[in-house]
C-alpha positions, -999 to +999 in steps of 0.1 A: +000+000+000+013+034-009+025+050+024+004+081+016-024+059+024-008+040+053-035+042+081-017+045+112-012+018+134-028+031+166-056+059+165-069+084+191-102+080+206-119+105+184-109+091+152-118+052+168-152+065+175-157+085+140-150+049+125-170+026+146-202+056+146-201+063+178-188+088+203-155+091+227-181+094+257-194+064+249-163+048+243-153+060+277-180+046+293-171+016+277-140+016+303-157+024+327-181-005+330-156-028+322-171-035+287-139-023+270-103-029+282-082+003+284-061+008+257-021+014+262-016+057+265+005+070+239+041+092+247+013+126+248-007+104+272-037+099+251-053+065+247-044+048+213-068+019+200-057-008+178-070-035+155-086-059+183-103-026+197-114-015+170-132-048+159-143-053+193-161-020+192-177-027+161-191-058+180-202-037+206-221-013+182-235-038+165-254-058+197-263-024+213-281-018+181-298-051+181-311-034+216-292-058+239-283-041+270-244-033+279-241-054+306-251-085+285-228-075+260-200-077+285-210-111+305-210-125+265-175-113+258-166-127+292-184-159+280-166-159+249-127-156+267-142-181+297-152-205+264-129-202+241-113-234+231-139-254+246-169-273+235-194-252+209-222-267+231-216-248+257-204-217+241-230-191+239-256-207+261-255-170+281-264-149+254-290-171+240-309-168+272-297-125+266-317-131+234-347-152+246-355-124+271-345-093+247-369-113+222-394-113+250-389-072+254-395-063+223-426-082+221-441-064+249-427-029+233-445-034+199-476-047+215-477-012+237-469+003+203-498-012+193-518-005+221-504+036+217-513+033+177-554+023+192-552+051+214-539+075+189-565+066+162-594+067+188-586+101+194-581+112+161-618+101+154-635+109+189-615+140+194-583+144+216-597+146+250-627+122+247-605+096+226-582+093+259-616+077+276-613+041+276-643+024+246-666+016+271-668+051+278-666+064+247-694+046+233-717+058+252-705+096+244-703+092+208-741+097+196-740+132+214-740+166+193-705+180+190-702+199+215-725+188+238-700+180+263-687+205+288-644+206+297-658+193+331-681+168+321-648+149+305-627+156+334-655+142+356-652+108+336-613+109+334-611+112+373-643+086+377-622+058+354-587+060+371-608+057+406-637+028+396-623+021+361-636+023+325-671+004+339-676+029+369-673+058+341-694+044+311-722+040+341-716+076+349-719+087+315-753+079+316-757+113+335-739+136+312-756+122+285-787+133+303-777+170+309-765+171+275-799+164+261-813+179+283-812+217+289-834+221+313-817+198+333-783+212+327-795+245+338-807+233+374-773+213+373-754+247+369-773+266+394-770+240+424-734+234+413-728+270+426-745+270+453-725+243+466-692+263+456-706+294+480-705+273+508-667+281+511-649+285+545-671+313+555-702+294+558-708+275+594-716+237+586-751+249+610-757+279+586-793+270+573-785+272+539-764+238+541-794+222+550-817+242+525-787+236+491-784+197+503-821+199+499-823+210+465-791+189+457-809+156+468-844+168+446-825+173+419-807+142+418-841+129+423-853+140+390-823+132+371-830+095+379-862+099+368-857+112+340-826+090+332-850+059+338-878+074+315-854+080+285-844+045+286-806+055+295-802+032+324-818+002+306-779-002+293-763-004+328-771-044+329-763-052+294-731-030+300-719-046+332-721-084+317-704-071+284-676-059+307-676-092+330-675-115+301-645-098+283-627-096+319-640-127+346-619-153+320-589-135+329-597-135+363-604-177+362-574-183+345-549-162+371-563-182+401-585-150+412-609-160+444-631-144+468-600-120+472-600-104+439-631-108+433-636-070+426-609-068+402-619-104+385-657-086+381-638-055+361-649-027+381-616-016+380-586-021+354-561-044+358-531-037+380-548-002+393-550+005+431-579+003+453-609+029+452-604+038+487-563+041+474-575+062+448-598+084+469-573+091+497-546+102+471-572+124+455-568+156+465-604+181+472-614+218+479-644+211+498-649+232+529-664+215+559-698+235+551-698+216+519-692+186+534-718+184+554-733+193+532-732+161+511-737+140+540-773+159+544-779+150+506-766+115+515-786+110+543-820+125+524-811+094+497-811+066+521-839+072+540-860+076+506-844+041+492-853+027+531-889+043+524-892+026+494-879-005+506-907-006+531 
């Protein structure tokens, strides 16, 4: 070879990394971990890589590519020094299990890729916010007029599913489908709404008009049931719960689930989630005690009507 194009026989660290396509950081890191022996220090105290290093780092680039993690790839060179010479049987057995269970990552990445793509799609046809709602919810929302929803109404159902899960919030929906259609209704909504906010830290949980705003709150709840009953939108909740069980109580059979898990096995709340009561307790509010006892008052007015009715 002409000696104009002689490469050298040892390179610095920047020219080593320039070749292989990485980066003297990463090279140094390599040293660091133990992934890459340290190279002998030229006269200006530099390092200076060779031929082995330089095909060893090629190796190295090449299996971090493939994803495998930098500790693997340094127990397989070990493998390979601790094997060499010695039976091909043996050799490798190490980084086929690196494999088996790098295999077994990516898996799980492209089926949450997947997963992502659904959500993505969902809420490029349901809009942004609403398309973050799990289906069950969703499909209960989607026959509304654009923009029949209220900013609040979502952020009800958003809070409701992370707390009971999707089947707590496609049973809710039933009541914001309601108030959407009807304005009436949505009107009354509005108005006790903020009477309850006005019961701020000023108000004395005796002040009368606790008891006279949990009145009104518990009539109109009232006739929102009625009226969800009469427009059929409740009729769903049955067909809706045993559509969620079935897709949900085989899982719950196969995993071994028993009287323990029985809430989770039913699907009233998503798999892996913590507990309502968890949920609640990590929940931050802004109610003042007036408006708490407040909706103990409402609370109380509900149970002795459903014990009245009982009767």
């Amino acid at each position: 070879m002409h000696a104009s194009f002689m490469p050298p026989r040892q390179v610095k660290i920047g020219d080593a990394a320039a070749f292989v396509g990485s980066t003297p950081r990463a090279i140094r890191h390599y040293h660091e971990i133990g992934l890459l022996p340290e190279p002998e220090r030229g006269g200006d105290g530099r390092r200076r890589y060779g031929d082995e290093d330089m095909v060893r780092l090629l190796w190295i680039r090449r299996m971090a590519d493939a994803g495998i993690a930098l500790d693997d790839i340094r127990d397989a060179f070990t493998e390979d020094a601790a094997s060499a010479g010695a039976d091909s049987g043996e050799d490798g057995e190490g980084i086929a299990g690196v494999l088996e269970r790098l295999e077994e990552t990516l898996a799980a990445q492209e089926a949450e890729l997947g997963r992502q793509r659904t959500v993505v799609r969902r809420m490029r046809a349901e809009g942004s916010r609403m398309g973050l709602l799990s289906d069950f919810v969703t499909d209960r929302l989607k026959n509304l007029p654009g923009g029949s929803l209220r900013q609040a109404d979502l952020d009800s159902l958003l809070v409701t599913e992370r707390i009971f899960g999707p089947l707590g919030a496609a049973l809710q929906a039933a009541r914001f489908v309601a108030l959407a259609t009807h304005p009436a209704l949505r009107e009354e909504s509005d108005r006790i709404d903020d009477a309850e906010e006005a019961l701020d830290d000023s108000v004395a949980v005796d002040d009368p008009r606790v008891a006279h705003v949990a009145a009104e709150r518990h009539a109109f709840e009232s006739t929102l049931q009625a009226v969800t009953e009469e427009s059929g939108l409740d009729e769903g909740d049955n067909a809706l719960c045993d559509a969620w069980d079935a897709l949900h109580l085989a899982t719950a059979d196969d995993s071994g689930v028993g009287e323990a898990g029985a809430d989770l096995g039913s699907g009233r709340r998503e798999a892996g989630s913590m507990s309502a009561v968890d949920a609640i307790g990590k929940m931050p509010y802004d109610f003042s005690p007036a408006r708490l006892r407040c909706m103990e008052l409402a609370e109380a007015l509900s149970a002795r009507d459903a014990l009245k009715s009982d009767r």
